[in-house]
Structures are given as structure tokens and as C-alpha cells.
C-alpha positions as a Python dict, from the first residue, in 0.01 Angstrom:
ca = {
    (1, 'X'): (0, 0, 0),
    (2, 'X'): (-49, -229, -288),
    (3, 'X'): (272, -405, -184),
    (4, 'X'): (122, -506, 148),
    (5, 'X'): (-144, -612, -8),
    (6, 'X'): (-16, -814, -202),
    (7, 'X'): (245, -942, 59),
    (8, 'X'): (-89, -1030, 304),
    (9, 'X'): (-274, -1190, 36),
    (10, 'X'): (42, -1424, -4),
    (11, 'X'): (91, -1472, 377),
    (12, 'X'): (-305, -1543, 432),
    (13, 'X'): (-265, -1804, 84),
    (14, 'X'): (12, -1985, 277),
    (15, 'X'): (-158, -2015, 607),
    (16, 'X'): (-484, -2132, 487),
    (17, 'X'): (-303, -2424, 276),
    (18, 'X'): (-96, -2524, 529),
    (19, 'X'): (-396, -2598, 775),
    (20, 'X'): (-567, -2755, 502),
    (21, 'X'): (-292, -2998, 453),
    (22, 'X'): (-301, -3041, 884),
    (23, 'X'): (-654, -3082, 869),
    (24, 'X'): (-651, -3384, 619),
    (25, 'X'): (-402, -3548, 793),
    (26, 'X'): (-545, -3498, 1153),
    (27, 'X'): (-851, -3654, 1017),
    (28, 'X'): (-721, -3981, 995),
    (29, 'X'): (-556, -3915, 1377),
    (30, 'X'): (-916, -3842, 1482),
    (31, 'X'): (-1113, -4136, 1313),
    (32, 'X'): (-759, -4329, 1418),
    (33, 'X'): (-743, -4468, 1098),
    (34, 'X'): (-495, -4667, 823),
    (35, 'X'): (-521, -4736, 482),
    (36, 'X'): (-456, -5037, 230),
    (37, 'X'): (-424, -5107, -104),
    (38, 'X'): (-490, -5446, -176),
    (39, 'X'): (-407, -5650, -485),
    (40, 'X'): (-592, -5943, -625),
    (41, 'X'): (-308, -6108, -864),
    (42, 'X'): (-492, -6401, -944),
    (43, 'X'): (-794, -6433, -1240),
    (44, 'X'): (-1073, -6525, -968),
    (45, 'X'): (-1220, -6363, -725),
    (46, 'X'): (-1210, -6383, -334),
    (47, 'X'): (-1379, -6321, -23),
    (48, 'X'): (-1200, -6076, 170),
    (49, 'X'): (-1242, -6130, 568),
    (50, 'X'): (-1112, -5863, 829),
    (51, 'X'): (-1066, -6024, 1175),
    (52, 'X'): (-1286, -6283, 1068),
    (53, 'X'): (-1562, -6067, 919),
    (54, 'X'): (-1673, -6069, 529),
    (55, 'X'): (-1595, -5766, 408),
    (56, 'X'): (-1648, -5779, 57),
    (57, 'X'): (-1559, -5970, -285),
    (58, 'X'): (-1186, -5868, -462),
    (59, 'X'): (-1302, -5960, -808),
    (60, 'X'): (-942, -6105, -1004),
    (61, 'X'): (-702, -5896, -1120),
    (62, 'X'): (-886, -5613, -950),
    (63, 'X'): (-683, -5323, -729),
    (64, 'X'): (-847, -5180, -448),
    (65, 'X'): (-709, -4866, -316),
    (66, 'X'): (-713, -4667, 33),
    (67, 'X'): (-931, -4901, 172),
    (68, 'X'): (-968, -4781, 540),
    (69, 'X'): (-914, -5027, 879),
    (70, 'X'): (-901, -4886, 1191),
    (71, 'X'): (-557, -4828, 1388),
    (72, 'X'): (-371, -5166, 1547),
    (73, 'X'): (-334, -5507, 1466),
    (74, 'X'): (-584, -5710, 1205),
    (75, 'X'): (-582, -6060, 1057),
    (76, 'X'): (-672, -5992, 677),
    (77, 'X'): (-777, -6344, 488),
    (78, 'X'): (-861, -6380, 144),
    (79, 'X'): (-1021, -6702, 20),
    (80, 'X'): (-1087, -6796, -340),
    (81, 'X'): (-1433, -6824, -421),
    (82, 'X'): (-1445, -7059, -739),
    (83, 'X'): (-1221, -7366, -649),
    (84, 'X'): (-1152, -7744, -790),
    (85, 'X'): (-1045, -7922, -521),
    (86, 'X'): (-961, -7662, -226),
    (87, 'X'): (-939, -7284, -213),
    (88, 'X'): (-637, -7095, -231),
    (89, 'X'): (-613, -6891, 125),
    (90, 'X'): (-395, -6648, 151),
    (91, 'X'): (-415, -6494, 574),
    (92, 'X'): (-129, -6283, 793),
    (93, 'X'): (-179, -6022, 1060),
    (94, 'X'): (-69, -5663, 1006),
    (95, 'X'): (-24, -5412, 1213),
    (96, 'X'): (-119, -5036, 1082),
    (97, 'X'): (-41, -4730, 1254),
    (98, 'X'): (-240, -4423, 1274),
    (99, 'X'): (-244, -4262, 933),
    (100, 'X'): (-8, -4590, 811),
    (101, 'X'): (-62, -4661, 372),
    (102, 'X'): (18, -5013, 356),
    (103, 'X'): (-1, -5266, 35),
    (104, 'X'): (-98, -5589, 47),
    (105, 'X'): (-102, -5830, -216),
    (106, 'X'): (-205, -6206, -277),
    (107, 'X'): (-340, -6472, -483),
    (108, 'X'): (37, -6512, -586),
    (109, 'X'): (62, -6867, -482),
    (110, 'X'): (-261, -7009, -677),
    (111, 'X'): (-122, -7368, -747),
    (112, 'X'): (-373, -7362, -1046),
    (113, 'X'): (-189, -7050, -1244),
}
């Protein structure tokens, strides 16, 4: 008797944290969801822009992780904020699939580094 016990306990452990691992990954199929982590590699900070929305401000050298976007194709820019002459832009269009984990990384080209 104990045996079976112990055998359902082990069966019932299994189950249970294989639909928790189902359920975390059907939420991001239900909210059709992606994720980025985005990478400031230059010392200022910039204005991130999603499809030509402000988002929010990468501060420099700053790492931003899982940030969410919905399913499909975006335009992501990022323009410097403090600038001599001209800001350094950095812009592409991505594509993220449901559930996708993407990096994305600028401020590589800053003719001022």
C-alpha cells in the first residue's frame, strides 16, 4: 500500500509540473506574444519608439530584458537623446513569432565613441 502511494504521489508530482510548464508557455500563445532583450551599448541614453510610438527611455549601457511586443512584424527605432550635431538612429523591422525571445542590440555605430 505504501508503495502505491508513493508511486501516485510521484505520478500526480509529474503531471501537475508538466501542465505548469504548458500553462506558461500557452500564455504567451494566448496574449500572442514575443519577447526582446534589448541592449543599449552606447554611454547615452535613447528614446525607444515601437512602430512609431515612444515607448520609453534605454538609459546607456543599460540591458532591458523580456520586454514583451505583440506577435508579427514591428519597426523598433532608437534615437539618441543628448546629441552634438545629429542623433545617432539606429531603426530595422523584425519580425517575432508567437512565444519568439529575440535580442536586439544598438548604439554600436555612435560616430562619437
Amino acid at each position: 500500500m505504501k508503495k502505491q502511494i508513493i508511486l501516485i504521489l510521484t505520478v500526480s508530482t509529474l503531471i501537475i509540473s508538466c501542465s505548469k510548464e504548458k500553462a506558461e508557455q500557452r500564455e504567451c500563445e494566448l496574449q500572442n506574444i514575443s519577447y526582446i532583450d534589448i541592449v543599449n551599448n552606447d554611454n547615452e541614453g535613447y528614446y525607444m519608439s515601437i512602430d512609431g510610438v515612444f515607448k520609453q527611455i534605454i538609459n546607456g549601457d543599460s540591458y532591458l530584458n523580456d520586454y514583451e511586443v505583440s506577435a508579427g512584424t514591428h519597426t523598433l527605432k532608437f534615437e539618441e537623446i543628448n546629441y552634438i550635431l545629429w542623433p545617432n538612429i539606429d531603426e530595422g523591422t523584425y519580425y517575432f513569432g508567437e512565444c519568439d525571445h529575440k535580442a536586439i542590440s544598438f548604439g554600436d555605430n555612435d560616430p562619437g565613441k
